[in-house]
C-alpha positions as CSV (number, residue, x, y, z in Angstrom):
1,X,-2.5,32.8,-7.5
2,X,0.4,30.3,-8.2
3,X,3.1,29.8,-5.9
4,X,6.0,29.3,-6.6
5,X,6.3,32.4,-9.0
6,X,8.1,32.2,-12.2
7,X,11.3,33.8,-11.1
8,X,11.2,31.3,-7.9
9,X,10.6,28.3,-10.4
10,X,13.5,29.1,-12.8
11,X,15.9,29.7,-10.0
12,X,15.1,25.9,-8.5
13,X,15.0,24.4,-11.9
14,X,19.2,25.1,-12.1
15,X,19.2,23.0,-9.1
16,X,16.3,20.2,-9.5
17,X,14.9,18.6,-12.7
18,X,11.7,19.0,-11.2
19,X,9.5,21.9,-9.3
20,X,5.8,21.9,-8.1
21,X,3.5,24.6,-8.3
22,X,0.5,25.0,-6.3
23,X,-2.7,26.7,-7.0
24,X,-5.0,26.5,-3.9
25,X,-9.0,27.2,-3.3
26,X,-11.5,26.7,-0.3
27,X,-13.0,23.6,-0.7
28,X,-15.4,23.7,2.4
29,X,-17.8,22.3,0.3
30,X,-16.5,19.6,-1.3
31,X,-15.6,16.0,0.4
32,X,-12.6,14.1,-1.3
33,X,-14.6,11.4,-2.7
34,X,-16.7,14.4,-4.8
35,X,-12.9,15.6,-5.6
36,X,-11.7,12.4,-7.1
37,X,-15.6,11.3,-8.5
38,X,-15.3,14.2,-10.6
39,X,-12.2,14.3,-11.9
40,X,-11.5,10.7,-13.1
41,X,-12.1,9.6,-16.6
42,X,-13.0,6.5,-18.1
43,X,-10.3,4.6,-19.5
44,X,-7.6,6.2,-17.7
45,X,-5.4,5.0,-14.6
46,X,-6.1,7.2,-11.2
47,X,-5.5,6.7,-7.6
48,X,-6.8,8.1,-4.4
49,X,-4.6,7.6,-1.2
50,X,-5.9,8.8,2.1
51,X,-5.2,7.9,5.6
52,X,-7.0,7.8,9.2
53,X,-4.9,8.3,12.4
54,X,-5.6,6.9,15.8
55,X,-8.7,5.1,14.2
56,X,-10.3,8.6,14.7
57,X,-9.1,11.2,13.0
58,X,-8.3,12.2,9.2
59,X,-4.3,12.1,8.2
60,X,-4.3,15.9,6.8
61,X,-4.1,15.3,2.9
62,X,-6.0,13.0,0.7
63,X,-4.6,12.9,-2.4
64,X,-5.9,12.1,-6.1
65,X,-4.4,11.8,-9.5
66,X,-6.1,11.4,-12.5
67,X,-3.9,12.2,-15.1
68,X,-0.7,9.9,-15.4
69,X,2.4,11.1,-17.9
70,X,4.0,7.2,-17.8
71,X,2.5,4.1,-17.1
72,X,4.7,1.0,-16.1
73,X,4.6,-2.6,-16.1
74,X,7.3,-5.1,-15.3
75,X,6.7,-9.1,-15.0
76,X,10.1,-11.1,-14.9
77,X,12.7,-9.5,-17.1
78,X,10.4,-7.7,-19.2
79,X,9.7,-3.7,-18.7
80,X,6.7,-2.2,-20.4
81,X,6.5,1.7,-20.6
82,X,3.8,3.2,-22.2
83,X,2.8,0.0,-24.0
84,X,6.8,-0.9,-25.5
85,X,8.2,-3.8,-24.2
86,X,11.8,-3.9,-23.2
87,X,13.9,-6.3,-21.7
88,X,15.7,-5.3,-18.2
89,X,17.7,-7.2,-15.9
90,X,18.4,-4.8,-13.4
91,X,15.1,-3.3,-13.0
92,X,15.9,-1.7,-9.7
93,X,18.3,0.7,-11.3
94,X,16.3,1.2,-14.1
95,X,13.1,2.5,-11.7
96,X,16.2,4.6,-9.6
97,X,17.5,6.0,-12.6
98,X,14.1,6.9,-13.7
99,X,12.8,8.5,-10.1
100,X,16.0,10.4,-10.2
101,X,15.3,12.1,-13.7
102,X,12.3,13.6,-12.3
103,X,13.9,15.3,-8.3
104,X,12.4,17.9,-7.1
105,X,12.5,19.9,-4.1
106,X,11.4,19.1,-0.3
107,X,9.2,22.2,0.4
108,X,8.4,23.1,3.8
109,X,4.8,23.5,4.7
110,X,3.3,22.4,1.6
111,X,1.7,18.6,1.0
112,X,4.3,15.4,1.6
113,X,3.1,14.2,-2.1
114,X,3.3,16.7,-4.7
115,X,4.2,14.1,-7.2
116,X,5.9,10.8,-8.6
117,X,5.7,7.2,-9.2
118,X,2.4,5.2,-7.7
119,X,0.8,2.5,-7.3
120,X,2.0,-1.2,-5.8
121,X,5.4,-3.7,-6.0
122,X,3.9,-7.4,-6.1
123,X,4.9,-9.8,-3.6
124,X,6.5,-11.5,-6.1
125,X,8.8,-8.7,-7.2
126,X,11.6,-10.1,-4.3
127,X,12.4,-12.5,-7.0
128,X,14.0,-9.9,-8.9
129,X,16.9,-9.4,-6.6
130,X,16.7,-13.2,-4.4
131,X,17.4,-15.2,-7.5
132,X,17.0,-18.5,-5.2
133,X,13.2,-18.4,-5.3
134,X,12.9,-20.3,-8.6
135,X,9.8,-22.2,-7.3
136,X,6.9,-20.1,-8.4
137,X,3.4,-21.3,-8.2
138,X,1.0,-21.0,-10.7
139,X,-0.1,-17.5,-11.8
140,X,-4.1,-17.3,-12.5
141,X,-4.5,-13.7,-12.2
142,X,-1.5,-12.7,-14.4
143,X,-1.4,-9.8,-12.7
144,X,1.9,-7.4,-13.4
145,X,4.2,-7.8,-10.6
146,X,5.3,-4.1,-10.3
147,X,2.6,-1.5,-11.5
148,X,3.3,2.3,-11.5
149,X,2.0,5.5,-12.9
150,X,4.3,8.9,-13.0
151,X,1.8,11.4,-11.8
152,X,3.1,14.6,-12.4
153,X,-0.4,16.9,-11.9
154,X,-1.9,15.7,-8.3
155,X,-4.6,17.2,-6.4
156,X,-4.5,17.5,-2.7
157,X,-7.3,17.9,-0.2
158,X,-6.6,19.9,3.3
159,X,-8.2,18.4,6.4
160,X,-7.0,21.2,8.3
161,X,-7.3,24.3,6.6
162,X,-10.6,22.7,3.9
163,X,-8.7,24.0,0.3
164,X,-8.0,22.2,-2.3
165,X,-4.6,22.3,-3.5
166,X,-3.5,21.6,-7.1
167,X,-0.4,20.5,-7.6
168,X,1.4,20.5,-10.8
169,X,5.1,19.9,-12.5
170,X,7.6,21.8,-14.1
171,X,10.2,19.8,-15.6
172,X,13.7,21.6,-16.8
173,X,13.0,20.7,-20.5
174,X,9.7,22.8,-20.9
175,X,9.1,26.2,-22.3
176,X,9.4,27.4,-18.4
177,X,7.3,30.9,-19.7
178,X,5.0,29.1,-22.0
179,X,4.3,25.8,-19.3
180,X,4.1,27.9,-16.5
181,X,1.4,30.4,-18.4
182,X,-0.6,27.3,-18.7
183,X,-0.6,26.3,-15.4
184,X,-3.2,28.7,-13.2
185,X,-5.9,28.3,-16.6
186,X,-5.5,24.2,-16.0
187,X,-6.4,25.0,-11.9
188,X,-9.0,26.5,-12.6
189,X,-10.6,24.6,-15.1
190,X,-9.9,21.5,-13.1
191,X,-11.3,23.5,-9.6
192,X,-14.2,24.2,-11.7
193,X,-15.1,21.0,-12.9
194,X,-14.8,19.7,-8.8
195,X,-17.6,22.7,-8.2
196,X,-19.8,21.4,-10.9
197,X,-19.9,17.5,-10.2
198,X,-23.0,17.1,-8.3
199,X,-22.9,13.2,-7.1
200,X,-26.2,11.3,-7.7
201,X,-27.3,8.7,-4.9
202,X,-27.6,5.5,-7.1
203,X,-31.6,4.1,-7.4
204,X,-31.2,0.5,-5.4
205,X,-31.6,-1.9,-7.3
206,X,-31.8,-5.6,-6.1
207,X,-28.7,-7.5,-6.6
208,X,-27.6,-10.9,-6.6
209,X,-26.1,-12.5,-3.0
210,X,-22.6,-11.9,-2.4
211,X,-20.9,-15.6,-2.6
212,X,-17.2,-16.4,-0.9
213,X,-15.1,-19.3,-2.2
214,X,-11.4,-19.9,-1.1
215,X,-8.7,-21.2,-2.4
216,X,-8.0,-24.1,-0.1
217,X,-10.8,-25.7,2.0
218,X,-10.3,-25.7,5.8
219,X,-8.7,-28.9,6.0
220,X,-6.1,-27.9,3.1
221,X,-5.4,-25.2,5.1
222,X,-4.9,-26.9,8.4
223,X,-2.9,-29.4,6.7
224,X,-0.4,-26.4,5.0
225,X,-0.3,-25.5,8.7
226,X,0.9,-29.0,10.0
227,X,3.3,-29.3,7.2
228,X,5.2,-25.8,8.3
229,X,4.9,-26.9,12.0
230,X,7.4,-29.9,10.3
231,X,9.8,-27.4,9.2
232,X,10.2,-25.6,12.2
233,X,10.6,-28.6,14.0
234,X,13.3,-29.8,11.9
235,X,14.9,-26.5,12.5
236,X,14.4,-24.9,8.8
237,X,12.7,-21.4,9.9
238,X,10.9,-20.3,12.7
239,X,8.4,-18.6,11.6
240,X,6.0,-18.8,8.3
241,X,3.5,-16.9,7.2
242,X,0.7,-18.7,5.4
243,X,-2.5,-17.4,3.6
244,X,-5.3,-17.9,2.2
245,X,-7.3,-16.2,-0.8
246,X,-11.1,-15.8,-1.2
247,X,-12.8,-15.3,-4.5
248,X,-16.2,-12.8,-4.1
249,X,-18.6,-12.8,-6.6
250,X,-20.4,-9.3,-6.4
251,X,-21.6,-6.9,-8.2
252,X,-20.4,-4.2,-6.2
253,X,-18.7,-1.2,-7.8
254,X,-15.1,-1.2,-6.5
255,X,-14.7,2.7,-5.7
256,X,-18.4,1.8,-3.6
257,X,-16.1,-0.8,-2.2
258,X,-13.7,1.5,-1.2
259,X,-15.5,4.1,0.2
260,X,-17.1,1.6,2.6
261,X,-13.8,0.5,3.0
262,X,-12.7,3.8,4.4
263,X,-16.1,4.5,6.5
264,X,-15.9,0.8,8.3
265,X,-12.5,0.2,8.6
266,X,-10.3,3.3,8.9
267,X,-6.3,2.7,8.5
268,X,-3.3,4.5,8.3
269,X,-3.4,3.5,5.0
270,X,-6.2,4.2,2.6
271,X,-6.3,3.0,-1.2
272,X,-8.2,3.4,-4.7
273,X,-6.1,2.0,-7.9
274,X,-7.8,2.4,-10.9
275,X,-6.0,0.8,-13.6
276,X,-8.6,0.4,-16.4
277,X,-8.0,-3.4,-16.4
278,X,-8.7,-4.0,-12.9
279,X,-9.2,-1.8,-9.5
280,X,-7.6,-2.2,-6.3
281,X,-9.1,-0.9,-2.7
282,X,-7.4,-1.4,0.3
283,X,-7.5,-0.4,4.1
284,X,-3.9,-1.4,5.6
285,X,-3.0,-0.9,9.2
286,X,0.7,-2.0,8.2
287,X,3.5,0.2,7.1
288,X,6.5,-1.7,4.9
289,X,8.4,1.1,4.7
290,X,8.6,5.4,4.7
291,X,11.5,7.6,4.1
292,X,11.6,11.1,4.5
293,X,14.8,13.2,4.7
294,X,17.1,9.9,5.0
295,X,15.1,8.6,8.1
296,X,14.0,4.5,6.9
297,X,10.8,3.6,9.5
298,X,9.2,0.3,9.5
299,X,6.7,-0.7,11.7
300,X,5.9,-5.0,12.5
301,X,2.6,-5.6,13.3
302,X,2.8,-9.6,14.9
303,X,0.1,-10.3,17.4
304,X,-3.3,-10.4,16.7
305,X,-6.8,-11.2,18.8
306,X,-10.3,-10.2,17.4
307,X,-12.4,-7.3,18.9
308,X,-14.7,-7.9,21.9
309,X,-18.0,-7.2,21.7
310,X,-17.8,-5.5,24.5
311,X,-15.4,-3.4,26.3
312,X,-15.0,-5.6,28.8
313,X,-14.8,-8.6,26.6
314,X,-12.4,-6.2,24.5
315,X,-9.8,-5.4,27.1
316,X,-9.9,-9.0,28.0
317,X,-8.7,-10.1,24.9
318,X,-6.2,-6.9,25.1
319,X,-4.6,-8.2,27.9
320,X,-4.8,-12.1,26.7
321,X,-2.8,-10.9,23.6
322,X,-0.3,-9.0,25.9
323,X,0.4,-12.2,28.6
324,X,0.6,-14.5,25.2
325,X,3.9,-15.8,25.1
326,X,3.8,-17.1,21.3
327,X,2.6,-14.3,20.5
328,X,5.3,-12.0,22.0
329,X,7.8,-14.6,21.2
330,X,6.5,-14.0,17.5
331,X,6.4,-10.1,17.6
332,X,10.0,-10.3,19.1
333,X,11.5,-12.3,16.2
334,X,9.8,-10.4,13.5
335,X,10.9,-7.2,15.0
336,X,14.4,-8.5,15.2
337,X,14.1,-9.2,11.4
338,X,13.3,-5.8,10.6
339,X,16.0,-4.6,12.5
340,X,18.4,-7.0,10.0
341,X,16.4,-5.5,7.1
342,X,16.4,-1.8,7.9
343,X,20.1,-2.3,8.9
344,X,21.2,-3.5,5.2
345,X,20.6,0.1,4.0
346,X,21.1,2.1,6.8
347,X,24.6,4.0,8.9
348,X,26.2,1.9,11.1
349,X,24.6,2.0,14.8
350,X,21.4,4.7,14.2
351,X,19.0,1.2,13.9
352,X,16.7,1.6,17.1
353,X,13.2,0.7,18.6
354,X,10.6,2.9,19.4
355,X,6.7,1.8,21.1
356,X,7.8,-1.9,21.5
357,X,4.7,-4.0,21.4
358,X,2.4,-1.5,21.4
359,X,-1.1,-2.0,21.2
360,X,-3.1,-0.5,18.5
361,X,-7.5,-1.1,17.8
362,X,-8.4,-1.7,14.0
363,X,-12.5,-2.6,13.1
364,X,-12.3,-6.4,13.5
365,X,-8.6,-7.1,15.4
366,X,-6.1,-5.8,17.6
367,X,-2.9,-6.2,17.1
368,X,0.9,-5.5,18.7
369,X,2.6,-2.7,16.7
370,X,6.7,-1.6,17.4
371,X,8.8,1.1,15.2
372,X,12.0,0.4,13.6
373,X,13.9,3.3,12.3
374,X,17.6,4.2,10.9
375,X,19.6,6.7,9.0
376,X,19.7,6.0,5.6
377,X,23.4,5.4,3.9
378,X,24.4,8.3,1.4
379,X,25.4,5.1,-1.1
380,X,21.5,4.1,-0.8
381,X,18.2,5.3,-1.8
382,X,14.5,4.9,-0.6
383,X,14.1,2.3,-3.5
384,X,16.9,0.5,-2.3
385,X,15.3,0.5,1.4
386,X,11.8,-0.8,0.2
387,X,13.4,-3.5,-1.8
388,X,15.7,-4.3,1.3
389,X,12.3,-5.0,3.1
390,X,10.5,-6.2,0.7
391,X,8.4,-8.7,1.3
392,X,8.1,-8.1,5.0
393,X,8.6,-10.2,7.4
394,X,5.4,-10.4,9.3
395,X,4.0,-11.6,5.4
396,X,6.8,-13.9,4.9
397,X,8.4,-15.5,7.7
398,X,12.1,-16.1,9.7
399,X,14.8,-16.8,8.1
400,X,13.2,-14.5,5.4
401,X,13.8,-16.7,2.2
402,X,13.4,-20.1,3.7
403,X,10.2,-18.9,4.8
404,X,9.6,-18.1,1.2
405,X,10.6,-20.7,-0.3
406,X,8.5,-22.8,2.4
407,X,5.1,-20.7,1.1
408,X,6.1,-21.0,-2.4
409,X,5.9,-24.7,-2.0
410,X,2.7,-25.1,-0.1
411,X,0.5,-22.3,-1.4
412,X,-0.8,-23.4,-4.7
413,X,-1.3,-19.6,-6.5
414,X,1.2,-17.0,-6.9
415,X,0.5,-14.4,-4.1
416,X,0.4,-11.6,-6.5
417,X,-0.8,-8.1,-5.3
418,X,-1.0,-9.8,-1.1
419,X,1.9,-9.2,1.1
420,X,3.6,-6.8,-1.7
421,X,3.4,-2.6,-1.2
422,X,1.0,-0.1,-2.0
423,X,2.2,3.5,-2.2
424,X,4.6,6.4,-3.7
425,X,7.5,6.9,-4.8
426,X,7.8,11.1,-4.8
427,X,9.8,13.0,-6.7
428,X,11.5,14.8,-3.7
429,X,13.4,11.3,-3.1
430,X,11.1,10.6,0.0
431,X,8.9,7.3,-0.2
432,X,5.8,6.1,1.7
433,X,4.9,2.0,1.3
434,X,2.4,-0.3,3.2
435,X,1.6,-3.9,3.2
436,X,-1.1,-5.1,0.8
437,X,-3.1,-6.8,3.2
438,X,-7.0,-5.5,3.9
439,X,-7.1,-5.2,0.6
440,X,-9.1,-6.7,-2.3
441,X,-8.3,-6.2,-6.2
442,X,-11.2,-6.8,-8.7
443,X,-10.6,-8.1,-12.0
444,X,-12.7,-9.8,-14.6
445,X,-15.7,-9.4,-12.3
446,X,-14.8,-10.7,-9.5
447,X,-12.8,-9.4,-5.9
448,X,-10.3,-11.5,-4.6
449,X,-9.0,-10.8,-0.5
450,X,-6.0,-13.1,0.5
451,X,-5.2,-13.4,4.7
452,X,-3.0,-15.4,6.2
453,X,-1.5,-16.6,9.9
454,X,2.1,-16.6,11.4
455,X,3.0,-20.4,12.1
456,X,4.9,-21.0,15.0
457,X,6.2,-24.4,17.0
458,X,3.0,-24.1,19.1
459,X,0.6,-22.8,16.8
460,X,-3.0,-24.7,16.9
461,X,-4.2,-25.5,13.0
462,X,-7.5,-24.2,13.4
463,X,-6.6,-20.9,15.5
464,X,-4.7,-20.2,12.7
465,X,-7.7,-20.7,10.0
466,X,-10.1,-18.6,11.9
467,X,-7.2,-15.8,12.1
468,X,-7.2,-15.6,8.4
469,X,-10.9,-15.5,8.3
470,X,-10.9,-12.8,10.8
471,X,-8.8,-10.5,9.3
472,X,-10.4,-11.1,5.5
473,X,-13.6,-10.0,7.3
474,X,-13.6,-6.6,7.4
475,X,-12.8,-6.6,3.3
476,X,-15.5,-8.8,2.6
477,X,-17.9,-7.3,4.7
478,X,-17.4,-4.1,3.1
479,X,-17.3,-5.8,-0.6
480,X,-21.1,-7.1,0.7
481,X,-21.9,-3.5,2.1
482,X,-21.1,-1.9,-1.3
483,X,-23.7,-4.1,-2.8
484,X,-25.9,-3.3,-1.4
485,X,-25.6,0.8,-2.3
C-alpha cells in the first residue's frame, strides 16, 4: 500500500515541487548489501550510504540508489549535465537553484533521505568561491571536482523495524494520476527482484600481492613538515594540514572493499560511489557539515593516538592524548575555526559548543571530537553552509586559506576527492556532508588512500609521518582484506 495517497500527494504538490511516496515490505531476510547487490546495473551510477553509531551499533537507515534522473559534473568554470557542457561562473547558485526546483516536504517519522543530489564536493571546489588560491598543483587523476547524481527513486533499509522501504518522487509537472498508478507496480517489481538475488560466495582464486607506493618518500615528507614548521615560525598560520597519498595496486573488487570497509572499521559515515568510471568507498569518523530544520552542526576531530593493544595500553594512550598540550592546543584552535565558519552563515549569537574534547574509539585511532552548532540565517541555505565550511579546518589548516595556499605549494598533486565531502543534498532542503578521509577511490585499476598530519610549532617530523601511515591503515588493510575474498 502506498502512502501518501493520491488525494494527500495532490494536496502537497500546490505547496512543494516535490513529494515522496513510500511503499514498504518486511525485509527480515534480506541484509543491505543483498538490497543494493541486486539492484545495481552495470553501467549505471549508484550509491550506498550507511552509518555505525558508538562503534557498535547500526544508524537506523541504509540507503541505496540505483537509478539516477541527472548526473553532474563541474571542473573549473565548466558544468556538465547529462553529458552537455556549459559554462557557469556562479556554480553555487546554479546547484541552489537546481536543489530548490526539486523541494519537498519534511515528513515526520519516515526516512531522513527520501531523495536528492549525491555524491562528493572535491577539495578543490573552495577554489570556486576563494579566488586567491590560483596555485594549483598538478592534476593526475583528473578527477571532476564536484560529482552529483539527482536520485529521485531511493530505497531505504529499516534497522529497527527490518522493512524495506521504497521511496519514490512525484514532481508537479507529471501526470499525478498516471505517475502515481505506476508507482506501487515499480515497488514491487523492484521488492521482487531484492527476493530473488541469491548472492554467490566467489570461488578464491589466488591473486597477486597487494603493493603500496606513496607519493612522497619519508624524507620528502618530513622535509614538507620542516618547511611548514618555517611558516609558523615566521608567523604565517598556525596550523597546516599536510598529507600524503598511497597508490595500491590490487585486484580487489571495490564494493569487496567496501564491505570490509564497513565490517573492520565502522563509522558514522559509511560509503559506496559507483560512478561507472571509477568507485569510491569510504569509512569517515568526521562530519563537515549537517543541516536539518535550520540547525548547521559541525563536528572537529584534532587529536589523534593509535589504539592499544591492550586495554591497559589503550587507556594509557587515552589519557596521553588528553594531558597533551599540542594536541589540545590544536583541537582548541580548530574548534575555534569552526566556530568562525559556522558563524558566517548562521543568526547572530546561537553559535555554541557542545562535548568539548571528547573522546571517541575508531579501529586503528582515537581521536578528540567537540560539536559546533548554529541557527541557520533565513538569507542562507544548507549549500551555502557546506561551502562556508568547506574545506574543513582540521584538512586544511589556521588561518584557513594561508594554510591552503601553504599545502598547495608543498604537496606536489591536486588533493582531489581527500579532504573534500561525501554526502546528500535532499530535497527537503536538509543536508548531511562528511570529510573524505578513510576513504580510497579506484580508478584505472588502481586504489588511491591519501592521510595527512596537523603541523604545529612543536610538531616532531616523523610523529607526523607515522600519523598519516596510521590513519591510511585501516583503508589499506581492508583494500588487502578484500583481496583476498
Amino acid at each position: 500500500m502506498l502512502s501518501p495517497t493520491l488525494e494527500q500527494v495532490k494536496n502537497l504538490l500546490t505547496i512543494y515541487p516535490t513529494v515522496p511516496v513510500f511503499y514498504e515490505v518486511l525485509g527480515d531476510h534480506v541484509t543491505p548489501i543483498q538490497v543494493f547487490m541486486a539492484l545495481r546495473k552495470s553501467g549505471t551510477p549508484s550509491f550506498m550510504l550507511e552509518s555505525v553509531e558508538n562503534r557498535d551499533q547500526w544508524g537506523r537507515y541504509s540507503f541505496i540508489g540505483v537509478n539516477p534522473k541527472k548526473e553532474i559534473k563541474i571542473n573549473g568554470t565548466e558544468i556538465e549535465l547529462d553529458g552537455k557542457k556549459q559554462t557557469v561562473e556562479n556554480h553555487i547558485a546554479y546547484l541552489i537553484d537546481m536543489v530548490n526546483a526539486y523541494q519537498s516536504p519534511v515528513l515526520v517519522d519516515k526516512p531522513k533521505l527520501t531523495g536528492g543530489f549525491i555524491g562528493y564536493f572535491g577539495y578543490d571546489t573552495i577554489r570556486f568561491v576563494e579566488k586567491k588560491l590560483t596555485n594549483v598543483p598538478e592534476d593526475d587523476l583528473h578527477m571532476p571536482e564536484c560529482h552529483l547524481c539527482m536520485y529521485d527513486e531511493i530505497v531505504a533499509f529499516d534497522h529497527l523495524t527490518n522493512r524495506v522501504i521504497v521511496i519514490q518522487n512525484v514532481h508537479e509537472d507529471d501526470d499525478l494520476e498516471t505517475k502515481y498508478a505506476s508507482l506501487e507496480p515499480k515497488a514491487k517489481q523492484m521488492i521482487e527482484q531484492i527476493d530473488n538475488f541469491r548472492m554467490v560466495r566467489k570461488e578464491h582464486t589466488a591473486k597477486s600481492e597487494t603493493r603500496v607506493l606513496s607519493n612522497l618518500t619519508k624524507e620528502e615528507y618530513m622535509s614538507n613538515v620542516e618547511k611548514a614548521k618555517e611558516y609558523i615560525k615566521d608567523g604565517d598560520i598556525f596550523q597546516v594540514v599536510l598529507s600524503q597519498r598511497f597508490e595500491v595496486e590490487s585486484e580487489a573488487d571495490p564494493f569487496d572493499v567496501y564491505r570490509c570497509l564497513r565490517t573492520t572499521n565502522p563509522s558514522p559515515y559509511l560509503y559506496f560511489f559507483d560512478f561507472v568510471d571509477y568507485q569510491i568507498a569510504g569509512a569517515s569518523p568526521e562530519m563537515l557539515v549537517s543541516v536539518t530544520n535550520g540547525i548547521v552542526t559541525t563536528k572537529p576531530i584534532a587529536g589523534t593516538v593509535p589504539r592499544g593493544t591492550t586495554k591497559k595500553e589503550d587507556d594509557i594512550f587515552v589519557r596521553q592524548l588528553m594531558h597533551d598540550p599540542k594536541e589540545q592546543a590544536e583541537h582548541t584552535m580548530l574548534v575555534d575555526l569552526g566556530r568562525n565558519d559556522v558563524g558566517k552563515v548562521c543568526r547572530f549569537g546561537t553559535v555554541r559548543v557542545d562535548n568539548f574534547m571528547s573522546v571517541e574509539k575508531y579501529s586503528k585511532v582515537t581521536h578528540l571530537v567537540s560539536d559546533v552548532q548554529g541557527e541557520l540565517r533565513e538569507d542562507k541555505t544548507a549549500l551555502d553552509a557546506l561551502m562556508s565550511i568547506l574545506p574543513a579546518g582540521t584538512l586544511s589548516g589556521a588561518p584557513k586559506v594561508r594554510a591552503m595556499e601553504i599545502i598547495d605549494e608543498l604537496e606536489n598533486k591536486k588533493r582531489g576527492l581527500y579532504g573534500g565531502t561525501v554526502g546528500y543534498l535532499a530535497f527537503d532542503g536538509n543536508i548531511d556532508t562528511c570529510i573524505a578521509i578513510r576513504t580510497v577511490l579506484f580508478k584505472d585499476g588502481k586504489g588511491y588512500v591519501q592521510a595527512g598530519a596537523g603541523i604545529v610549532a612543536d610538531s616532531e617530523p616523523e610523529k607526523e609521518y607515522k600519523e598519516t601511515e596510521n590513519k591510511a591503515l585501516a583503508v589499506i588493510n581492508a583494500i588487502k582484506e578484500a583481496a583476498k575474498l
